[in-house]
C-alpha positions as CSV (number, residue, x, y, z in Angstrom):
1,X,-3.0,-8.7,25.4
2,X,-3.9,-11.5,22.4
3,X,-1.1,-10.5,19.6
4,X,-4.0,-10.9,16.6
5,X,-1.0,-12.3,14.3
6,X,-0.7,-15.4,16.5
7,X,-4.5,-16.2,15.8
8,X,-4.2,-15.0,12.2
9,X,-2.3,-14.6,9.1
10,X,-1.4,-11.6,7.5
11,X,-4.1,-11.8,4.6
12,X,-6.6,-12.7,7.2
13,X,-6.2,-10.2,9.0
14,X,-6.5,-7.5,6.2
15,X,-9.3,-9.5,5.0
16,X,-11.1,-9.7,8.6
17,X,-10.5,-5.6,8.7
18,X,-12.1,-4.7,5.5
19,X,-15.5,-7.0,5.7
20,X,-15.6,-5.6,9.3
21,X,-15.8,-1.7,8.3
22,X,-16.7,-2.1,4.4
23,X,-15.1,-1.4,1.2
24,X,-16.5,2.4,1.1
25,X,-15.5,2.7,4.4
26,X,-11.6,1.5,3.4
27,X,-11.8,2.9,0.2
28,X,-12.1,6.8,2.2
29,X,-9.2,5.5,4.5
30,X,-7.1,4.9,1.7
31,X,-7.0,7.6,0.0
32,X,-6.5,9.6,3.7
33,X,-3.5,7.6,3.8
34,X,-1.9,8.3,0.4
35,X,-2.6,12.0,1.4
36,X,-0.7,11.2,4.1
37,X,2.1,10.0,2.9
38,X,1.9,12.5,-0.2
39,X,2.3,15.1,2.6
40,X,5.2,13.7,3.9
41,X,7.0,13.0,0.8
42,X,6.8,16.2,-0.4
43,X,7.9,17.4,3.0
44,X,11.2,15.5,1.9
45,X,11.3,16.8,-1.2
46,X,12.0,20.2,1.0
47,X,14.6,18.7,3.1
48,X,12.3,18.8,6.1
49,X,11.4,15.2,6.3
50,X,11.6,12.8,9.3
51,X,12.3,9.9,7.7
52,X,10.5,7.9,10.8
53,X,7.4,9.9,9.3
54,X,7.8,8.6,6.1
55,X,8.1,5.1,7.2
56,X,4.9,5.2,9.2
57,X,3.1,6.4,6.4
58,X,4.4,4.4,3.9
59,X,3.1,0.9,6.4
60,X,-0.2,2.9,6.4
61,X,-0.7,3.1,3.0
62,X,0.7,-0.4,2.6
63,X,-1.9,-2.2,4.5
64,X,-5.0,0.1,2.5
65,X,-3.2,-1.5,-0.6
66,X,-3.2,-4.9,0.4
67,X,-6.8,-4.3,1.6
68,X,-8.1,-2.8,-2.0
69,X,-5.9,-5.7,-3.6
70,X,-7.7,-8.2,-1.6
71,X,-11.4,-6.2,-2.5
72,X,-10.5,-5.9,-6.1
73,X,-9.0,-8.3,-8.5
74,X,-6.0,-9.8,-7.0
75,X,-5.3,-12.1,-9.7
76,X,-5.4,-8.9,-12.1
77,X,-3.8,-6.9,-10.2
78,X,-0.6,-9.2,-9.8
79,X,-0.4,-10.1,-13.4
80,X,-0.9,-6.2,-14.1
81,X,2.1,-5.3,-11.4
82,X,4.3,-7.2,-12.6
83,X,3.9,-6.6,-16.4
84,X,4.6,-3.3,-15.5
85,X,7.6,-4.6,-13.8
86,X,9.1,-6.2,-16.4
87,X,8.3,-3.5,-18.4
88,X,10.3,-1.0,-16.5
89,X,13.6,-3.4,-16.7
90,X,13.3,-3.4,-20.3
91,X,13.3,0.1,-20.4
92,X,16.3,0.1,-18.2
93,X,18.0,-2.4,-19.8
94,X,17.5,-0.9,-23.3
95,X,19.5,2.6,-21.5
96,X,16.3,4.4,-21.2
97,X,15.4,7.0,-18.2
């Protein structure tokens, strides 16, 4: 079996994925995935998490991300992220919670 990474990059491949079932399509997927891993974090909010779970979920809804980051304004979206970022620290740093 061809290990798609050794052909492509990362951003290609997320790229290749999302022109090859659609942004409506991905855009469905994604929020299935955050449901996901909504599920499972509140699960751990009970105590009755498997943390393996979690993980999986959380590299689902990763990917979908990228996907919608690449579909949407990636420059934006950067410059936005890390605003809010730098934002947080200064919070933090200024003894806010």
């Amino acid at each position: 079996m061809v290990n798609v990474k050794e052909i492509l990059n990362t951003r290609e491949i997320l790229l290749f994925i999302l022109q090859n079932y659609g942004i409506k399509s991905q855009l469905n997927v994604a929020i299935e995935e955050m449901s996901e891993l909504t599920k499972e974090l509140c699960k751990y909010n009970r105590d009755k998490a498997d943390i393996n779970h979690i993980c999986e979920e959380i590299a689902d809804a990763k990917i979908m991300l990228d996907q919608l980051t690449l579909a949407f304004d990636e420059g934006l979206i950067n410059r936005i992220y890390n605003e809010k970022l730098n934002r947080q620290l200064g919070r933090i740093k200024n003894g806010e919670k």
